[in-house]
N, C-alpha and C positions, 0 to 999 in steps of 0.2 A: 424463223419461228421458234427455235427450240432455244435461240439467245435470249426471247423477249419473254418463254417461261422462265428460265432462271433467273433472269432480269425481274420480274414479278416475285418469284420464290425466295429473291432476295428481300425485297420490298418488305413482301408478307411477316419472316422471319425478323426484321430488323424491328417491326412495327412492335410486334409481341418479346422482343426483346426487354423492350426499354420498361414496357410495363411491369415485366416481370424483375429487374433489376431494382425499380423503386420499389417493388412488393417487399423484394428479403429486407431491403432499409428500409421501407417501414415499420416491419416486424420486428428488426432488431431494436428501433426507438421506442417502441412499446412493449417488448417481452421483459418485462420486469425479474423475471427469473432466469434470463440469459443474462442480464446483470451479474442475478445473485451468483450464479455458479462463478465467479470471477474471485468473489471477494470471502475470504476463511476469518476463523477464528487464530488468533496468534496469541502465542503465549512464549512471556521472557522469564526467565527463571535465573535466579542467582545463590550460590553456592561458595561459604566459606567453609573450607576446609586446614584442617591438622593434620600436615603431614610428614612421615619420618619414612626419607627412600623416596620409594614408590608405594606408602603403604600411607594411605588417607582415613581420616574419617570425618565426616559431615559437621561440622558444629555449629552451623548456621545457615538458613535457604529462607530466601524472599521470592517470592512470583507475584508477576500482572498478568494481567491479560488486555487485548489489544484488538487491532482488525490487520488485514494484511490483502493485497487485494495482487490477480496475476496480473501481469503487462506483457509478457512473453512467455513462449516457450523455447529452448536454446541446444539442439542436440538431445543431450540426454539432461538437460536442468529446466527447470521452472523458475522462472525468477519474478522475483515479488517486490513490491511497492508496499512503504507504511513511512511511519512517521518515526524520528531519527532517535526520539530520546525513549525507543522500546530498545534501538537495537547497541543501547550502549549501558554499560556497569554503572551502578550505581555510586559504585566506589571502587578505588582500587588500591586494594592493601596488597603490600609486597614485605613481607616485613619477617623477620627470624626472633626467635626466644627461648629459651633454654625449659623443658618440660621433663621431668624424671629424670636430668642430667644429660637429656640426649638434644642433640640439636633439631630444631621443630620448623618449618617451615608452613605460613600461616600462607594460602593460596585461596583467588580469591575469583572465579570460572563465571562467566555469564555464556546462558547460550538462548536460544528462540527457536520455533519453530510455529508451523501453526497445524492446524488438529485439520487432515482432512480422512472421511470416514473411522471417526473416532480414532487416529493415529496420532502420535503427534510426530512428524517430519522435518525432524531439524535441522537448521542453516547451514550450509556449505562453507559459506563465505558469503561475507557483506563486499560489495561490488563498490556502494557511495554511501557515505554518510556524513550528512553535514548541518551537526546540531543547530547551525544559526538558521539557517530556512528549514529547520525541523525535516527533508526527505530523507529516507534508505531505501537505496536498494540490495535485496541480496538471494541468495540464489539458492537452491534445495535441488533434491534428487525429482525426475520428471514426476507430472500428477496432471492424473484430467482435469479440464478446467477451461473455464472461455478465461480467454484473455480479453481487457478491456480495452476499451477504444481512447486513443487520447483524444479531447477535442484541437482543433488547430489555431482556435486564435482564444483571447481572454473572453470572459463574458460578460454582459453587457448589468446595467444596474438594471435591477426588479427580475431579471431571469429566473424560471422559475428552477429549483433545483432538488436534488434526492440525496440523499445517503443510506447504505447499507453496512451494519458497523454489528457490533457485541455488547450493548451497554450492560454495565456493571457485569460485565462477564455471559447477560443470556445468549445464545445463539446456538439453535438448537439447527440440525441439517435441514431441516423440514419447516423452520419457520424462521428464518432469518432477519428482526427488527428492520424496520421499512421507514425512512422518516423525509419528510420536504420541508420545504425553505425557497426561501428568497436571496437570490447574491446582494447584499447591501454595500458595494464599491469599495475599492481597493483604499490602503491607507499606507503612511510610512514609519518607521521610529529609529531612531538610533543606534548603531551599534560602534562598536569602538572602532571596529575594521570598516567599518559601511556604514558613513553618515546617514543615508537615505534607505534603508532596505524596505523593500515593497513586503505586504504581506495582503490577503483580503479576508472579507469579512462577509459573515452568511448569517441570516436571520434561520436559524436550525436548532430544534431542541437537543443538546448537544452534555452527555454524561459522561465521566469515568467509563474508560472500558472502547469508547468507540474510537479513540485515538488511531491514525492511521487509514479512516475508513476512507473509500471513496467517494469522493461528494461529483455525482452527476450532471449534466444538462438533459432538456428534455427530449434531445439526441440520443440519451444515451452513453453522452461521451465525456472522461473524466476531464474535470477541468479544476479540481482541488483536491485535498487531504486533510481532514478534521488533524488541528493542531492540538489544539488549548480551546478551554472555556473560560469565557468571562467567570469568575470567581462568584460577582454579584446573582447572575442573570445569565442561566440555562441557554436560554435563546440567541447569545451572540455567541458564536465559533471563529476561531480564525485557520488560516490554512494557508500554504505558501502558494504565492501566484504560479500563471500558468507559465512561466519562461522559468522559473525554477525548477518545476516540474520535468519539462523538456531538456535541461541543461542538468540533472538527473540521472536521465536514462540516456542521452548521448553520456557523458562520464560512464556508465553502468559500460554501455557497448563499447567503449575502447577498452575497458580493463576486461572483457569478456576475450575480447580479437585479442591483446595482450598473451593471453595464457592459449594460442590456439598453438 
């Protein structure tokens, strides 16, 4: 008697299980603001300097800004997803000249970080960065934050899709720009190392400033990154496929295990 209640108790519980398992995913695929907590404002800043010793002074500062979205959390670090060509110099001068007869060393600093509660929390270390499929990963001190989902395989053509990014720099805590699209299929082009490299394409209104943002499914779950905009026409974006993505953050996690 007292087997065929448990026997039953199990039943019961396993019944109300399953529905409440699809309840939290579904609510994850439609909380649009458990997205947004994922994804920050980023800002790259670069800095030429004049300097004699250890004794600098400023003669030159350029800044973007960006999106940067979390993938993980790692111990005591946060580590961030965006796009490659935030998290690199725009130049790199190394170079000496003679100023007031004294020997002058021209130094020339990029750093990034992105602003969470109006801070700006800058990079630790870049984990990967690999200008030709446009990803970076790289890492900051811990910060709350949903981490985002990666989707598990590519997405299909006409999928419908989201991005949450900073164009031209707005992205205020409390309202973070919200924009959809359509996946318009994957394409290939040229590069000197890699005849064929894959890239795709999203029908998404797509500005300055959102570079790096995570492009969605209606899961919920990242399956791109705002690269470039068509120069002509807002509307097409392109973003490194999803096995570049994945082949990213495997790279990210052995140079993490690397330094344990």
């Amino acid at each position: 008697m007292i087997i065929n209640i448990l026997f039953l108790f199990y039943i019961v519980s396993l019944g109300c299980a399953i529905p409440l398992s699809i309840g939290i995913k579904d609510n994850y695929r439609k909380n649009k603001l458990t997205w947004a907590d994922s994804v920050s404002l980023l800002i790259a800043r670069q800095l030429e300097s004049a300097c004699v010793m250890d004794n600098c002074i400023t003669i030159s500062e350029a800044s973007a800004s960006g999106t940067g979205f979390i993938i993980d959390h790692n111990k005591d670090n946060t580590i961030v997803m965006t796009a490659a060509h935030l998290c690199e110099s725009t130049k790199n001068v190394r170079q000496s000249s003679i100023i007031n007869f004294e020997i002058t060393e021209i130094r020339n600093t990029h750093e990034m970080g992105i602003i969470k509660n109006q801070q700006l929390i800058l990079s630790q270390q870049i984990l990967y960065n690999d200008p030709v499929t446009d990803v970076c990963v790289f890492k900051i001190p811990r910060v709350d934050g949903e981490k985002v989902r990666i989707a598990k395989g590519a997405p299909r053509y006409g999928d419908k899709i989201w991005s949450i990014g900073a164009p031209v720099g707005f992205f205020p805590e409390s309202s973070k720009p919200l924009v959809s699209g359509h996946y318009a299929g994957g394409a290939e082009r040229s590069m000197k190392n890699d005849p064929s490299l894959g890239f795709y394409n999203f029908s998404m209104p797509t500005v300055p400033g959102m570079s790096g943002s995570p492009i969605f499914n209606n899961n919920g779950e990242v399956i791109g990154i705002v690269s470039a905009v068509h120069s002509d026409w807002h509307m097409i974006c392109f973003s490194p496929t999803h096995d570049q993505i994945i082949k990213a953050i495997e790279a990210a996690k052995i140079a993490l295990k690397n330094q344990e």
